[in-house]
PyMOL CGO cylinders between C-alpha atoms (Angstrom):
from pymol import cmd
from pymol.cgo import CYLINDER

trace = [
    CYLINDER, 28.80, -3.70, 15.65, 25.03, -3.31, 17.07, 0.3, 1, 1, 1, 1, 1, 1,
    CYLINDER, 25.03, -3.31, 17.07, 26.11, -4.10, 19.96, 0.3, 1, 1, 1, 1, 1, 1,
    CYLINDER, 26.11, -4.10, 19.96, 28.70, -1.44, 20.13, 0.3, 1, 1, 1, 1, 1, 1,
    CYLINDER, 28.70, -1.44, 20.13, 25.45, 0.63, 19.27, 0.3, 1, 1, 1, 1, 1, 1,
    CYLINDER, 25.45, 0.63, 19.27, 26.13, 1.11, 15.49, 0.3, 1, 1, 1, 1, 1, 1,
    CYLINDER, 26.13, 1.11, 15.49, 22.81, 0.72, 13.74, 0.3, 1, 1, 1, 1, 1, 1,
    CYLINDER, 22.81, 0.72, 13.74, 19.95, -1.47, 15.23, 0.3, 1, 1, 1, 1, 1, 1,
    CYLINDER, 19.95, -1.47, 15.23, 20.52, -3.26, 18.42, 0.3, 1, 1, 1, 1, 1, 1,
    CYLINDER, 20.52, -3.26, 18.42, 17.88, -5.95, 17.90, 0.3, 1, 1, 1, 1, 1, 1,
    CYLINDER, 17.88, -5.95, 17.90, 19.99, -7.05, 14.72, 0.3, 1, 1, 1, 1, 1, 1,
    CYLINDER, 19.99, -7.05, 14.72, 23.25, -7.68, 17.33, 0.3, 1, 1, 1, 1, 1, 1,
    CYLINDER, 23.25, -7.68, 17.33, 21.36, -9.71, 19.96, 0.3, 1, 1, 1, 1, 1, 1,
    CYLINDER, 21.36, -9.71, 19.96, 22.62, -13.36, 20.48, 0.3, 1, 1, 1, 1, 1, 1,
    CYLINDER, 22.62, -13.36, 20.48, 20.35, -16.41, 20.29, 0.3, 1, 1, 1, 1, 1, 1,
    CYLINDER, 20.35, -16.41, 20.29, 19.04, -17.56, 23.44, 0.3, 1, 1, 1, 1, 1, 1,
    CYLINDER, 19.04, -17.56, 23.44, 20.45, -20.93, 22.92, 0.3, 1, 1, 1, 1, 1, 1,
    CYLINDER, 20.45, -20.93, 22.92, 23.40, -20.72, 20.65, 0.3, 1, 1, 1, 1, 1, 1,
    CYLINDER, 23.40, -20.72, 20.65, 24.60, -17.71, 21.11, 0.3, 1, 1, 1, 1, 1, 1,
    CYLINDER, 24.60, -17.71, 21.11, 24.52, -16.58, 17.74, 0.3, 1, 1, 1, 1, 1, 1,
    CYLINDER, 24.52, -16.58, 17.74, 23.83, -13.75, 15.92, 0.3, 1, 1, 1, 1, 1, 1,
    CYLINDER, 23.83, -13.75, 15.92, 20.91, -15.15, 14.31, 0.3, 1, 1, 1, 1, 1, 1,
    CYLINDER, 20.91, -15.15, 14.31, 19.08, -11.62, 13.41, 0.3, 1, 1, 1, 1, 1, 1,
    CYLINDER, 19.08, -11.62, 13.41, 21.91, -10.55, 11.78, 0.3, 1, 1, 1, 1, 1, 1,
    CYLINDER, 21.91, -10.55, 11.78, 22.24, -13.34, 9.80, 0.3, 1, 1, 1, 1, 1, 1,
    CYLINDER, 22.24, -13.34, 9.80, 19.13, -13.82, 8.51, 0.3, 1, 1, 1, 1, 1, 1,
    CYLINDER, 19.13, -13.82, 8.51, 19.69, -10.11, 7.45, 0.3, 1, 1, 1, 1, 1, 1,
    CYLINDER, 19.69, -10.11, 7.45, 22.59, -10.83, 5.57, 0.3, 1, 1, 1, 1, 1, 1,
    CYLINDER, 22.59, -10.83, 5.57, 21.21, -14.17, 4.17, 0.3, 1, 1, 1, 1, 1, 1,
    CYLINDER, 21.21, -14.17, 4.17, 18.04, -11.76, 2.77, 0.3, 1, 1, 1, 1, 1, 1,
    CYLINDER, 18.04, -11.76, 2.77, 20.49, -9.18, 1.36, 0.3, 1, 1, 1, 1, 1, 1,
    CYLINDER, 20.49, -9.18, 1.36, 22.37, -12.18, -0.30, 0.3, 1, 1, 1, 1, 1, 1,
    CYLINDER, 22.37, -12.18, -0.30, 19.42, -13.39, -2.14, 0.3, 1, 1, 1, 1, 1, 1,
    CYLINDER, 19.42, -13.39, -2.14, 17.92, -10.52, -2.71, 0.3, 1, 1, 1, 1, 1, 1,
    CYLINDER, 17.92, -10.52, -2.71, 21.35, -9.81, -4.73, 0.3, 1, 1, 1, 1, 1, 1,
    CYLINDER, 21.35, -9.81, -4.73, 21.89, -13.04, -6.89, 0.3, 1, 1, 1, 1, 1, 1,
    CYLINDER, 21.89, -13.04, -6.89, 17.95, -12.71, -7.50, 0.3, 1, 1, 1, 1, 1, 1,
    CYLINDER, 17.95, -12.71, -7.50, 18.71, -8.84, -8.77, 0.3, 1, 1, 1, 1, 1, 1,
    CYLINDER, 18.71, -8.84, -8.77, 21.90, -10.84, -10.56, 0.3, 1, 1, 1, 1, 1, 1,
    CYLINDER, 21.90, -10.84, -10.56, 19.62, -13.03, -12.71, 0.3, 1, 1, 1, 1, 1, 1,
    CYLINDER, 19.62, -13.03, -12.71, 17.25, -10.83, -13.46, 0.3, 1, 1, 1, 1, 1, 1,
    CYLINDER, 17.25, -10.83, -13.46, 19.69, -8.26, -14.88, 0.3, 1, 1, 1, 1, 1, 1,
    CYLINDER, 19.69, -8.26, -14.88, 21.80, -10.96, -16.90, 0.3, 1, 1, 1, 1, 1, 1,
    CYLINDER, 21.80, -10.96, -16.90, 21.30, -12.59, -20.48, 0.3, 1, 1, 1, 1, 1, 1,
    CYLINDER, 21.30, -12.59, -20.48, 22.94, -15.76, -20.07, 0.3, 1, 1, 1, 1, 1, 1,
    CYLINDER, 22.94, -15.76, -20.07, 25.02, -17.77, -17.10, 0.3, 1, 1, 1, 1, 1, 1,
    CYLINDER, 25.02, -17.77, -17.10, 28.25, -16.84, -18.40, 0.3, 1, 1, 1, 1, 1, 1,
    CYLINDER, 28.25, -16.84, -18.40, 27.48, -13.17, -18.24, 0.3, 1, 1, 1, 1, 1, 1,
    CYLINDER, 27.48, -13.17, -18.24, 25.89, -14.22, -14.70, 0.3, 1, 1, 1, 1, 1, 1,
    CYLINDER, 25.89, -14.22, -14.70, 29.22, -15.30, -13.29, 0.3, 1, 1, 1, 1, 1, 1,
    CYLINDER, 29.22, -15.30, -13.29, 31.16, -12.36, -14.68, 0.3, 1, 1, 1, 1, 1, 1,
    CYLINDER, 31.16, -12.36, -14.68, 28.62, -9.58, -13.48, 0.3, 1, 1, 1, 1, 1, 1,
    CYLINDER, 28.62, -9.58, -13.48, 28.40, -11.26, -9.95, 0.3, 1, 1, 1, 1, 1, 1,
    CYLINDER, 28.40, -11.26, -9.95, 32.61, -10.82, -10.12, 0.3, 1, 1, 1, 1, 1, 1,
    CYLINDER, 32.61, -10.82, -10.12, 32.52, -7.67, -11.26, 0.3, 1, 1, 1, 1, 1, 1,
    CYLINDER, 32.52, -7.67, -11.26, 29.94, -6.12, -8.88, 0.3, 1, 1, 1, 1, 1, 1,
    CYLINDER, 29.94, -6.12, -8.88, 31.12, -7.84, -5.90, 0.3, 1, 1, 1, 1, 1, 1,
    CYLINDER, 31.12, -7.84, -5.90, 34.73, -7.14, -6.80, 0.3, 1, 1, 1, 1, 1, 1,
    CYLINDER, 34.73, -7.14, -6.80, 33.66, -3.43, -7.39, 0.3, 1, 1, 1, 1, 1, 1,
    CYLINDER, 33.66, -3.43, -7.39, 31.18, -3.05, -4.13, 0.3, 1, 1, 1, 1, 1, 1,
    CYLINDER, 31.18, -3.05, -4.13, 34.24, -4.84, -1.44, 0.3, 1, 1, 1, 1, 1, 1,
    CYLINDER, 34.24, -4.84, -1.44, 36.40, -2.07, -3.46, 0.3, 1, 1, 1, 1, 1, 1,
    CYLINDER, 36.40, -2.07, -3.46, 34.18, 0.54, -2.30, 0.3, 1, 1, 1, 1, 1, 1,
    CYLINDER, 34.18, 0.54, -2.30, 33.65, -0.67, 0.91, 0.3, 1, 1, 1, 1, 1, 1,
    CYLINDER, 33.65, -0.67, 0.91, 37.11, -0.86, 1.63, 0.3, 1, 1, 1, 1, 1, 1,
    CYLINDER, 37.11, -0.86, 1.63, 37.91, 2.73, 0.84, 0.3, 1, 1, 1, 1, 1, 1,
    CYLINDER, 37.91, 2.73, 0.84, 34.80, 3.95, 2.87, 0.3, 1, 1, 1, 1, 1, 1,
    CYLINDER, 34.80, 3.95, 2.87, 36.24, 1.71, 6.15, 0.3, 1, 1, 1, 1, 1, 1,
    CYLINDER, 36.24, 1.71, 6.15, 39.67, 3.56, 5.10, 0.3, 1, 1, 1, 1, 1, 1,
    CYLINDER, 39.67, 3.56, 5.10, 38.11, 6.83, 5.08, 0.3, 1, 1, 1, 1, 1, 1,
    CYLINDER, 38.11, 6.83, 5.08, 36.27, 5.96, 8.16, 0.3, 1, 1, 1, 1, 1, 1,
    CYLINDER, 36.27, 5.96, 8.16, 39.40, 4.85, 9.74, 0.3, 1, 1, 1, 1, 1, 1,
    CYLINDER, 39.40, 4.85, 9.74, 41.36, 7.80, 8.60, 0.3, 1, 1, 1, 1, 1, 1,
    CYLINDER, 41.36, 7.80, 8.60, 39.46, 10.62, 9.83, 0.3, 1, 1, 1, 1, 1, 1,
    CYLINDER, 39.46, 10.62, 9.83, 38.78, 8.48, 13.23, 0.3, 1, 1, 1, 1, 1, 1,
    CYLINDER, 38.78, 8.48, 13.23, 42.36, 8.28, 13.78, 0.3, 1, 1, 1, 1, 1, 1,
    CYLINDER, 42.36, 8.28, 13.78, 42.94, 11.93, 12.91, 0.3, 1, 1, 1, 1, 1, 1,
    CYLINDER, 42.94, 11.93, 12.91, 40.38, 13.10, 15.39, 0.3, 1, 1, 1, 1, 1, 1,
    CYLINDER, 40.38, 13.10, 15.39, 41.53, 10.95, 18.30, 0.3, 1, 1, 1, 1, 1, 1,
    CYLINDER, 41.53, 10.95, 18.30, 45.45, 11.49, 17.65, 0.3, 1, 1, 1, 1, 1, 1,
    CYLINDER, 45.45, 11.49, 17.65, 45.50, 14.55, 16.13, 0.3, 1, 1, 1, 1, 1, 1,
    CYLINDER, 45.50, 14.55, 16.13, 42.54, 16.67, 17.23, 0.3, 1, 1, 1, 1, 1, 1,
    CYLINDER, 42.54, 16.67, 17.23, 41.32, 15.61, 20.74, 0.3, 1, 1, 1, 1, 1, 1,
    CYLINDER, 41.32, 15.61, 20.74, 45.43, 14.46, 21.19, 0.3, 1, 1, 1, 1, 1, 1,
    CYLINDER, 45.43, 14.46, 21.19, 43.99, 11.27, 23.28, 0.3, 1, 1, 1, 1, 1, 1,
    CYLINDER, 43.99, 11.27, 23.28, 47.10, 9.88, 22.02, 0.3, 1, 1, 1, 1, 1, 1,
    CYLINDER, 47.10, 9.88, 22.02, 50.14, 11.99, 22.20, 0.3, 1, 1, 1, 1, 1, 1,
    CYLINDER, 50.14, 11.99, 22.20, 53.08, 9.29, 22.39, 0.3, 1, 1, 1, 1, 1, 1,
    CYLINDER, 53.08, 9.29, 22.39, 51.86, 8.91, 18.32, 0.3, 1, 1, 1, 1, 1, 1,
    CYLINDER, 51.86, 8.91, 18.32, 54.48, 11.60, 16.18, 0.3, 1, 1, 1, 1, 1, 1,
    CYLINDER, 54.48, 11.60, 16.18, 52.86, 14.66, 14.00, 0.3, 1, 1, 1, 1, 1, 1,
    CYLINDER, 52.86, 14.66, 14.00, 54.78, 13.65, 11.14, 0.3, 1, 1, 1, 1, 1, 1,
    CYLINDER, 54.78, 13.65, 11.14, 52.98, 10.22, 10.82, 0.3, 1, 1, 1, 1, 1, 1,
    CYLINDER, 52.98, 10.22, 10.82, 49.99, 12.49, 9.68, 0.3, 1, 1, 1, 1, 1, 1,
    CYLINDER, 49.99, 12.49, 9.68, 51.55, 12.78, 6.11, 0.3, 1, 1, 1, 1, 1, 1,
    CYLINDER, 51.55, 12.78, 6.11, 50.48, 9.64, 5.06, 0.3, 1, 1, 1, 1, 1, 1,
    CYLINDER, 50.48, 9.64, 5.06, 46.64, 10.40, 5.39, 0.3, 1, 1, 1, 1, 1, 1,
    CYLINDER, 46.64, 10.40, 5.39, 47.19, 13.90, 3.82, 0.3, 1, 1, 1, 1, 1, 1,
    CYLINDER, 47.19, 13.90, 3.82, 49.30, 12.18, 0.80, 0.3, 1, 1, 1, 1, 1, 1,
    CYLINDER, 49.30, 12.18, 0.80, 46.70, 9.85, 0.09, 0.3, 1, 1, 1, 1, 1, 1,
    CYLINDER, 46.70, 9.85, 0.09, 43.83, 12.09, 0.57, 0.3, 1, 1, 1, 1, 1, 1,
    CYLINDER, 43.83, 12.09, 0.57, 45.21, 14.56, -1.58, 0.3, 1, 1, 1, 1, 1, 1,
    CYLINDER, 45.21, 14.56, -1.58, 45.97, 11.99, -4.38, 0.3, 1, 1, 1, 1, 1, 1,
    CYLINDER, 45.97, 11.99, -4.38, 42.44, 10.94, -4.25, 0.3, 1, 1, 1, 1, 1, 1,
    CYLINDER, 42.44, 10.94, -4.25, 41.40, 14.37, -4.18, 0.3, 1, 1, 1, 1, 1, 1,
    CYLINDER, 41.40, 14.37, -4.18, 43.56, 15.19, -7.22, 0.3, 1, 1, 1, 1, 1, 1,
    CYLINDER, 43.56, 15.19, -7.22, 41.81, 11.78, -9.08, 0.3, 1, 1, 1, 1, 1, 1,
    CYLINDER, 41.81, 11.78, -9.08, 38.71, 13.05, -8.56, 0.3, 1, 1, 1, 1, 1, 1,
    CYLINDER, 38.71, 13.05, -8.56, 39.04, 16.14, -10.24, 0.3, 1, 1, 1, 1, 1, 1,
    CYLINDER, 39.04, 16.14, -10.24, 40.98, 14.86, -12.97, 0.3, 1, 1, 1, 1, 1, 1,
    CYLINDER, 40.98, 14.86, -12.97, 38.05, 12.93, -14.14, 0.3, 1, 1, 1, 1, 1, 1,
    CYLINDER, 38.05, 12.93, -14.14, 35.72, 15.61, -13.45, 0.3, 1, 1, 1, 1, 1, 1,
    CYLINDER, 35.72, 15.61, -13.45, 37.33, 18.18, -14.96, 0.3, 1, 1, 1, 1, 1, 1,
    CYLINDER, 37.33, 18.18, -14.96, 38.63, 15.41, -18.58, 0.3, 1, 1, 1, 1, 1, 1,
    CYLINDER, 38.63, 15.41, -18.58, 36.26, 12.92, -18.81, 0.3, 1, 1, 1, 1, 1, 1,
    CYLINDER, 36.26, 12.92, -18.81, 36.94, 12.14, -22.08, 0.3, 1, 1, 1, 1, 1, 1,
    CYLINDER, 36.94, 12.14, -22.08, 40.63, 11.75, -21.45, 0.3, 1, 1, 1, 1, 1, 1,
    CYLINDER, 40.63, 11.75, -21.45, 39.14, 9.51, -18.08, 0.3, 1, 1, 1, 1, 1, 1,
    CYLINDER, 39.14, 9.51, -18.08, 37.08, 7.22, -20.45, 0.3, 1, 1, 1, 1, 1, 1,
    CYLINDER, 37.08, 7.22, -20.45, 40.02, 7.23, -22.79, 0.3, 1, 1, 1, 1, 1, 1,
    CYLINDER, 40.02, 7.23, -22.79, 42.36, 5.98, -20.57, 0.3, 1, 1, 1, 1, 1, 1,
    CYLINDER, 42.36, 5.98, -20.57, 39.87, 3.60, -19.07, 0.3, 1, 1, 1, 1, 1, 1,
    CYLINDER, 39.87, 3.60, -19.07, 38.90, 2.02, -22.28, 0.3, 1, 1, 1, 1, 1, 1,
    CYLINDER, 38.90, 2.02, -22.28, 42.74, 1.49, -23.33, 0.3, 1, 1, 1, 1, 1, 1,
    CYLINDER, 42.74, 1.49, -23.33, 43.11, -0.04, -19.83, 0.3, 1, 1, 1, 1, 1, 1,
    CYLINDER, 43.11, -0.04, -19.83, 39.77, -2.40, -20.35, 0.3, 1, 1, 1, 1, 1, 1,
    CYLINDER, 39.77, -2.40, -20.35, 41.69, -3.34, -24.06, 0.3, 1, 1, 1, 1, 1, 1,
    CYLINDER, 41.69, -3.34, -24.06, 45.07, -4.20, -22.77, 0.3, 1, 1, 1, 1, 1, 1,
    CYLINDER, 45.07, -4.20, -22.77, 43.31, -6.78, -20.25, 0.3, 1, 1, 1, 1, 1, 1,
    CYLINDER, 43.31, -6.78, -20.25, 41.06, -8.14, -22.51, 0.3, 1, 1, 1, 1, 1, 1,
    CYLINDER, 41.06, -8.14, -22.51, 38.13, -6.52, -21.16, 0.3, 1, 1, 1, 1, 1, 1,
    CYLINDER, 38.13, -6.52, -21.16, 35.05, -6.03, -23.63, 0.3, 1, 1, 1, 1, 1, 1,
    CYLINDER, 35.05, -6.03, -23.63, 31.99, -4.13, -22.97, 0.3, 1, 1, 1, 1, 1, 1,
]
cmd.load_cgo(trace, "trace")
């Protein structure tokens, strides 16, 4: 992705001899470490260790994902629908987007607006799977 000229191009260079990314992955070797370190610090014993490192990393590649989705999303929108660099693609295929946008939209509020009917429903979830705090 540096390369493409997102973020720092030094990070994207290739090794002179291998021809691997070694900048970048020293970076994400650092931002490993500097994770599990921030891991142990924060947990009590090594059970707890191995079920907040799930947790966090399951909830962060969540995240992640819906950002890239997002990304992706309003990327396609501007190139199909917008700047219409693409017109063999159908208007109606737009729906999908809008439905899912709006029902994240609509999520959103409904938390915001009840969020002790959101915490509710989240703690009966957390019970039913065996989930403790």
């Amino acid at each position: 992705m540096s390369r493409d000229s997102f973020g720092e191009r030094g990070i994207g260079k290739a090794h002179h001899r291998w021809g691997t990314p070694a900048a970048a992955t020293g970076v994400v070797t650092v931002m490993a470490v500097t994770i599990y370190v921030i891991y142990v610090i924060v947990s009590s014993s090594p059970s707890a260790l191995a079920e907040n490192a799930f947790i966090w990393s399951g909830t962060i590649g969540t995240l992640i994902l819906l950002v890239a989705y997002v990304l992706a999303t309003v990327g396609m929108t501007l190139l199909v629908f917008v700047r219409r660099k693409m017109p063999s693609v159908p208007m109606w295929q737009v729906i999908i987007p809008i439905v899912a946008g709006g029902w994240l939209v609509a999520a959103v509020i409904a938390v915001l607006v009840a969020p002790g009917t959101a915490r509710r429903l989240g703690a009966a979830l957390m019970s039913r799977e065996g989930i403790s705090r």
